[in-house]
C-alpha positions as CSV (number, residue, x, y, z in Angstrom):
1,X,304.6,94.2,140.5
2,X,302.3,96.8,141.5
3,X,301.7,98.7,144.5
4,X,298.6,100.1,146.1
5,X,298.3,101.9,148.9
6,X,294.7,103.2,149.5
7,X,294.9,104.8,152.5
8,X,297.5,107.1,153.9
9,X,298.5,105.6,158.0
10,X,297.4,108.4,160.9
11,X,301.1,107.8,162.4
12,X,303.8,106.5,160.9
13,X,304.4,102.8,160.3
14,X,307.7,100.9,160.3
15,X,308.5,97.9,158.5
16,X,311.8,95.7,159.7
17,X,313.2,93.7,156.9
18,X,316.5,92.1,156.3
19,X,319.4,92.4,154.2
20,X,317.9,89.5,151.7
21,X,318.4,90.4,147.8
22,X,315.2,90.5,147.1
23,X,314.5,93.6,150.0
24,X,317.3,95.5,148.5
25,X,316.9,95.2,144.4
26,X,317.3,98.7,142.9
27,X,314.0,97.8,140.6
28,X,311.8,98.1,144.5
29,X,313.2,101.5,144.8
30,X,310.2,103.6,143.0
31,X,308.2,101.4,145.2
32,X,310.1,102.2,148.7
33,X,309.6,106.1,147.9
34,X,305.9,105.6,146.7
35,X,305.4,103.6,150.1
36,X,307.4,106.5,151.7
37,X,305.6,109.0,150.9
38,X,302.7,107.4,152.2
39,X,304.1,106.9,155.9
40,X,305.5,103.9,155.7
41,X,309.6,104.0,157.2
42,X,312.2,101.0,156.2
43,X,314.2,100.0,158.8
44,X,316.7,97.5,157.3
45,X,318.7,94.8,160.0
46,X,322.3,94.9,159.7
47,X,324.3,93.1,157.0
48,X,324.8,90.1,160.0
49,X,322.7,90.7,162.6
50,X,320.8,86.9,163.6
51,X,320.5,88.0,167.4
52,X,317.8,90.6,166.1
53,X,316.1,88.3,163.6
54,X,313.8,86.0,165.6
55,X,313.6,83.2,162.7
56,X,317.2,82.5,163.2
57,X,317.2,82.5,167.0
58,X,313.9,79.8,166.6
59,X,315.9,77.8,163.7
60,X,319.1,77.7,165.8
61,X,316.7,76.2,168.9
62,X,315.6,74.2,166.1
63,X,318.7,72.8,164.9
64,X,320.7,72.5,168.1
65,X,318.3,71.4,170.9
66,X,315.0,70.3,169.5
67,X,316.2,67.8,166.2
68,X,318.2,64.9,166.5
69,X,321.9,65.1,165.9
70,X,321.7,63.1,162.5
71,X,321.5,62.9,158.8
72,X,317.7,63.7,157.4
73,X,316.3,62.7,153.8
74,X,314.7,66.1,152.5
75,X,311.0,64.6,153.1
76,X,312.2,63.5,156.9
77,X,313.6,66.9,157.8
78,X,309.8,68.6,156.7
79,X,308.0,66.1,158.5
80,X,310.3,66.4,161.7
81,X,310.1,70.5,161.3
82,X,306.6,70.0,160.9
83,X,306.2,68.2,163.9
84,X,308.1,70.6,165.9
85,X,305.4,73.2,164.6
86,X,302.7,71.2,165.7
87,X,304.1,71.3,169.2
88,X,305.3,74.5,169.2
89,X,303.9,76.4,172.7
90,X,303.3,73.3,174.0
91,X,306.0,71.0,173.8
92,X,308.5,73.5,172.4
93,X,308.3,76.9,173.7
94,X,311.1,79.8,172.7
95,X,311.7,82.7,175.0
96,X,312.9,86.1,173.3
97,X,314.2,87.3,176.3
């Protein structure tokens, strides 16, 4: 993997990530202080935290209110998720609020 940064931010920038394996592997960590230095500041979720990551609040909506209550064949479940993103702001609409 290699990094480049070419141009150093006028203010600081933050980047949210979560807690997934690949975020927190001890081999990025060169990488997180080169990206450091250059004004970029990690600000990692905590361990459990899904009421501050929006995918999990959309995939609950998902799950709960927006797909039917049954039993999906892998290819059924992309084309129904697929659908949903087709009508997503029209016909499904999520509020952060």
């Amino acid at each position: 993997m290699s990094v480049s940064v070419l141009v150093r931010p006028s203010k600081i920038a933050y980047v949210i990530l979560d807690n997934a394996s690949i975020h927190t592997a001890k081999k990025l960590k060169p990488y997180w202080d080169l990206l450091e230095e250059k004004g970029i500041r990690f600000y990692f979720l905590p361990p459990y935290s899904p009421e501050l990551n929006r995918i999990e609040l959309l995939w609950h909506k998902m799950k709960y209110e927006w797909l039917p209550f049954k039993t999906f064949m892998p290819d059924e479940l992309e084309q129904a998720i697929d659908e949903i993103g087709r009508g997503f702001g029209s016909q499904y609409t999520l509020t952060f609020c």
